[in-house]
FIVO-560066 format. One line per 5 residues: number of its first residue (from 1); their letters; for each residue z, y, x of C-alpha. Coordinates in pm, 1 decimal. Last residue first. Layout:
BEGIN
NUM = A = Z Y X; ...
END
This chain:
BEGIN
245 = XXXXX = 3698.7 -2157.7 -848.1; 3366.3 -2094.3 -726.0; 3088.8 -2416.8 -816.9; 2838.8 -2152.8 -949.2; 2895.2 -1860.3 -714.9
240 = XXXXX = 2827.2 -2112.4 -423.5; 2533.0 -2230.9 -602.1; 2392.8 -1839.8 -668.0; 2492.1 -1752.5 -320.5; 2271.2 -2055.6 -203.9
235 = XXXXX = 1975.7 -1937.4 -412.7; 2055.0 -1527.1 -290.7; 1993.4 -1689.9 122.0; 1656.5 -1937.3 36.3; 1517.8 -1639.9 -204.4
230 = XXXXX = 1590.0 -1384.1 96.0; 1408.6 -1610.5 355.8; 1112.0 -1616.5 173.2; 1158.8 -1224.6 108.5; 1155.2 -1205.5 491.1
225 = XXXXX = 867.1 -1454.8 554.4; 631.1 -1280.7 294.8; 715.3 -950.5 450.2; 532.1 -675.4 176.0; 505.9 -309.2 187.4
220 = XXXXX = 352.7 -260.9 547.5; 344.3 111.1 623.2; 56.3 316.7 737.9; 154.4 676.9 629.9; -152.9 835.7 501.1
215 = XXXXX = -157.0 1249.4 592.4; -249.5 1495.2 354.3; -307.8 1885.0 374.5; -290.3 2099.2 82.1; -650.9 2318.4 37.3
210 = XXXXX = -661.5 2667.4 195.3; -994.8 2579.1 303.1; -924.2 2621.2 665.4; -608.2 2392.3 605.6; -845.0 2125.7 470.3
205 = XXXXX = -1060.6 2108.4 765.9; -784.4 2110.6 986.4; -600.0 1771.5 770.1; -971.6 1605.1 787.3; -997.2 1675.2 1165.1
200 = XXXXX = -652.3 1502.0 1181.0; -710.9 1195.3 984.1; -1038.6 1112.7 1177.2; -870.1 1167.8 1498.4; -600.0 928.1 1416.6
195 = XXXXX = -269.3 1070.0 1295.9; 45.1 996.8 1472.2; 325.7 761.6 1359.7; 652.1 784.5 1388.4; 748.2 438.1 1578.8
190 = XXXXX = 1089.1 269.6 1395.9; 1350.9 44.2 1509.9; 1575.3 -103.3 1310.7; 1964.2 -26.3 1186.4; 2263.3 -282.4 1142.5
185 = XXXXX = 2188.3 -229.8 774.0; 1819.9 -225.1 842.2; 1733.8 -395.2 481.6; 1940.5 -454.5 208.3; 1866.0 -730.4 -3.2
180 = XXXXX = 2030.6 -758.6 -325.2; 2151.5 -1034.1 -552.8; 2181.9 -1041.7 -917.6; 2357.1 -1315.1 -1061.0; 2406.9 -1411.4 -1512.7
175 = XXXXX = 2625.9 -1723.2 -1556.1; 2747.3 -1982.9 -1890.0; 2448.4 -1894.5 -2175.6; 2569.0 -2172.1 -2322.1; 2336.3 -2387.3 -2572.4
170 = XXXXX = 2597.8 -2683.4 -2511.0; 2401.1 -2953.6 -2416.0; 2184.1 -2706.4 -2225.3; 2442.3 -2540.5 -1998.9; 2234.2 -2260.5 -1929.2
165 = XXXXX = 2216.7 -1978.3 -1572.4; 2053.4 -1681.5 -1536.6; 1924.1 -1540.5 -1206.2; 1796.2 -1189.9 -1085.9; 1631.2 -1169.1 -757.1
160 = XXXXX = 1669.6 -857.0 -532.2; 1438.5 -717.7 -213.6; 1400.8 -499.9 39.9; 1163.5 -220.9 178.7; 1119.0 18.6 421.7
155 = XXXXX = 1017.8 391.9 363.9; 1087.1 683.1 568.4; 1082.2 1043.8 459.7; 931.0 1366.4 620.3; 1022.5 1669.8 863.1
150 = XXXXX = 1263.5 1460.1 1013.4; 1663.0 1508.2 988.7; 1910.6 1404.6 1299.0; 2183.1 1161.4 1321.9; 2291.2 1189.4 1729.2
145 = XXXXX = 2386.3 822.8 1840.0; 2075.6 867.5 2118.3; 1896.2 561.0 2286.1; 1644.9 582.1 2088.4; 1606.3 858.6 1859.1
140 = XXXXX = 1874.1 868.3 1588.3; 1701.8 932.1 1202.9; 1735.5 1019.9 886.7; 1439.5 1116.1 669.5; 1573.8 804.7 449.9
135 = XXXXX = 1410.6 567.6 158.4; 1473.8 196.7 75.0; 1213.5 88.8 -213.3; 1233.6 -236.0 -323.6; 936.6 -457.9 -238.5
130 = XXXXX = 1003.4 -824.8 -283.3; 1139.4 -718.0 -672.5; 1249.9 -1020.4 -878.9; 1350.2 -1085.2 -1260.9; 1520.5 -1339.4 -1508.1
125 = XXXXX = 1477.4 -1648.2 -1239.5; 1588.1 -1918.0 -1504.2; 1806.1 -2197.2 -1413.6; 1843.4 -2437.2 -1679.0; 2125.7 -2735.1 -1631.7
120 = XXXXX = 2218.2 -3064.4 -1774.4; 1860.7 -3217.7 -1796.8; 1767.0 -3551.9 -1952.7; 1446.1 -3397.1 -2091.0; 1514.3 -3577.5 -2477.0
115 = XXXXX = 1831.1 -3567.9 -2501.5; 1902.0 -3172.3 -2424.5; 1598.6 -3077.4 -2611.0; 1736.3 -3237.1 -2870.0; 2028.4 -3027.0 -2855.1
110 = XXXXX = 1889.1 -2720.1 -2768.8; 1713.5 -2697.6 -3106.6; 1490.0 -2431.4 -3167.3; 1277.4 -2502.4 -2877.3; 1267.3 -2922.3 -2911.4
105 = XXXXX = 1210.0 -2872.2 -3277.7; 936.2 -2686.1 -3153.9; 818.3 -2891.1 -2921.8; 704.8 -2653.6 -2594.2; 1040.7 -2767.7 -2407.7
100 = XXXXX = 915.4 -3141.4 -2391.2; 576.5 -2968.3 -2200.3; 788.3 -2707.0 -2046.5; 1026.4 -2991.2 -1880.9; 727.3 -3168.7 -1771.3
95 = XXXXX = 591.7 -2903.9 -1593.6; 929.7 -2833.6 -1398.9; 1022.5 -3167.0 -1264.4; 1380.2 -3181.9 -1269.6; 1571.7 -3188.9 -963.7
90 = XXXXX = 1922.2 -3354.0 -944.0; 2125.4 -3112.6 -765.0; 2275.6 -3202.8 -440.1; 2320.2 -2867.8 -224.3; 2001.5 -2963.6 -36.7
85 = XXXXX = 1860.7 -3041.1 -346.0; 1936.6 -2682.3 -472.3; 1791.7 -2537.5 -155.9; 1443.2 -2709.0 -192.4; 1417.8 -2629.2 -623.5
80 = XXXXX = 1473.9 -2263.9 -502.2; 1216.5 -2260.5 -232.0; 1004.6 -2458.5 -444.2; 971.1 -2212.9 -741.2; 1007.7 -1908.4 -481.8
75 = XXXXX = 679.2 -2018.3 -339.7; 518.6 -2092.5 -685.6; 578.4 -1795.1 -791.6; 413.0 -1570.9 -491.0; 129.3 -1389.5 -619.0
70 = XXXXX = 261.0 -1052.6 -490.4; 129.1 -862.2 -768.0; 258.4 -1145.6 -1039.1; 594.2 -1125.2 -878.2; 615.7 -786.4 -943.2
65 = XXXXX = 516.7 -769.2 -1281.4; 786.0 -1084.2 -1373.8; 671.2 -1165.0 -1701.7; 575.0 -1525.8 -1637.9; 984.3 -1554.4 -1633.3
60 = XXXXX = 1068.4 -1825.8 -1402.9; 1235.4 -2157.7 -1456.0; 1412.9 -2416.0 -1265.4; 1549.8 -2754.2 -1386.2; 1870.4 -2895.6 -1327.8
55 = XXXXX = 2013.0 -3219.9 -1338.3; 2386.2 -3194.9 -1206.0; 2499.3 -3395.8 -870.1; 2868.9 -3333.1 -821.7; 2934.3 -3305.8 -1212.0
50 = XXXXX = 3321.4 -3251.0 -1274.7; 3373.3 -2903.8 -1052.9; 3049.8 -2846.3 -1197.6; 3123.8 -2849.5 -1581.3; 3462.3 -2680.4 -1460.3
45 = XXXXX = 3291.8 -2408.8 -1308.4; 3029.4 -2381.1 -1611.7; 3300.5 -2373.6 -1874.3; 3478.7 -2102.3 -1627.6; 3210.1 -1878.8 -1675.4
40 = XXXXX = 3019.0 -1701.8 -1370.6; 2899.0 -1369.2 -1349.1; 2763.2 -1211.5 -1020.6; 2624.3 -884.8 -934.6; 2598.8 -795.0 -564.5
35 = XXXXX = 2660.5 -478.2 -449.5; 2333.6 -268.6 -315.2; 2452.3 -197.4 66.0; 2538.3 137.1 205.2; 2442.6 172.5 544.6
30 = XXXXX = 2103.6 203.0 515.3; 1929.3 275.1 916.2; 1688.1 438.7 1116.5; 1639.7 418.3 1478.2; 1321.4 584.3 1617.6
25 = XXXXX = 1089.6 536.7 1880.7; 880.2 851.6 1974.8; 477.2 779.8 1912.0; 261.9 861.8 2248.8; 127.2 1182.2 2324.3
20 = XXXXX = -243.8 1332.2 2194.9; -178.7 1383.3 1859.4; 141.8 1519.7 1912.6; 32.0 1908.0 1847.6; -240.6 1830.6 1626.5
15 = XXXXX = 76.9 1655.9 1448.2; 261.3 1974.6 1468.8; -26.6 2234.1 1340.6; -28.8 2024.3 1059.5; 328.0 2009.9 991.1
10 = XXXXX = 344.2 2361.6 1008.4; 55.7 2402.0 719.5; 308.5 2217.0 510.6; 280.6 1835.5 499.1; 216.2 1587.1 168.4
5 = XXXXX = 265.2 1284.7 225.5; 29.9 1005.9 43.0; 185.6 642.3 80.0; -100.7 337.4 116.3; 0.0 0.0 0.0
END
């Protein structure tokens, strides 16, 4: 994703400036940390602290807009279903689940749905974000522990999965999780960019036409391995949530 900035005739007149020395390394950093949201019932502790090895079948809301950009449900399907076997759950198969799940009477009635898919457990991803916006225009330049303010802000991005947990036979809704992903809390390194030739004869032919000047901050929106990693680390908070006393 490209983000549009828009810079002052100053800021022009600095990045023609720069253009010709190298990018200054940065250190930026978020400090404060989204909270986590968890929710558990003491039906579904006890349920758990009796089952060692429930069935469980995971879902995921088609709705998700986010997860539909990044084309990734089936990745956080078996990333989830690969963590909960680690941590003993009995695995349902997905597809078949939705086909015995798609009977009406089956729908309306959790009971028989209960019997007839031989699963204890629903897990349903609610919602998920891989690209949360983390914004700052502070900065300490390598090397330096002196905060200062930049001319413009800084983007990186985290992530947050929402879960929601069913005891079937019952028809309890018995958890509701959100976890967060914060990133550069112990701070990361970051190279201000300078404008490319092309960029910068476009910015000084706007500024002689009195037009605003703007400059496209390269930025990589989306770490597949990173919010890979996040499902594997907010799935085994969810289980360890789960079987809390």
């Amino acid at each position: 994703m490209i983000r549009k900035l828009i810079f002052t005739v100053a800021s022009a007149f600095t990045l023609a400036a720069c253009a010709t020395q190298q990018a200054k390394v940065a250190k930026i950093s978020f400090i404060e940390k989204k909270p986590d949201e968890i929710q558990t019932s003491q039906s579904l502790r006890t349920f758990l602290a009796k089952n060692k090895s429930p069935k469980v079948v995971v879902r995921v809301s088609q709705g998700i807009s986010k997860l539909a950009e990044s084309n990734e449900y089936e990745m956080v399907y078996s990333t989830i279903e690969k963590v909960l076997l680690a941590n003993g759950f009995q695995v349902r198969d997905r597809k078949l689940f939705d086909q015995v799940f798609s009977n009406k009477d089956n729908a309306t009635n959790y009971e028989n749905l209960y019997k007839r898919s031989d699963t204890d457990l629903i897990i349903e991803v609610l919602d998920t974000n891989p690209t949360v916006k983390y914004t700052t225009n502070k900065y300490r330049e390598e090397g330096s522990t002196e905060e200062k303010t930049g001319s413009y802000d800084i983007t990186k991005y985290g992530s947050n999965i929402e879960y929601k947990v069913v005891i079937l036979k019952t028809n309890e809704f018995a958890g509701a999780y959100k976890f967060n992903f914060t990133p550069c809390t112990d701070g990361c390194l970051y190279a201000a960019l300078v404008p490319s030739k092309q960029e910068l004869m476009g910015m000084q032919k706007a500024y002689k036409k009195g037009e605003p000047t703007v400059y496209a901050e390269r930025t990589v929106v989306y770490d597949k391995a990173a919010y890979e990693d996040f499902i594997k680390v907010s799935t085994q908070k969810l289980i360890d949530a789960m079987r809390s006393n």
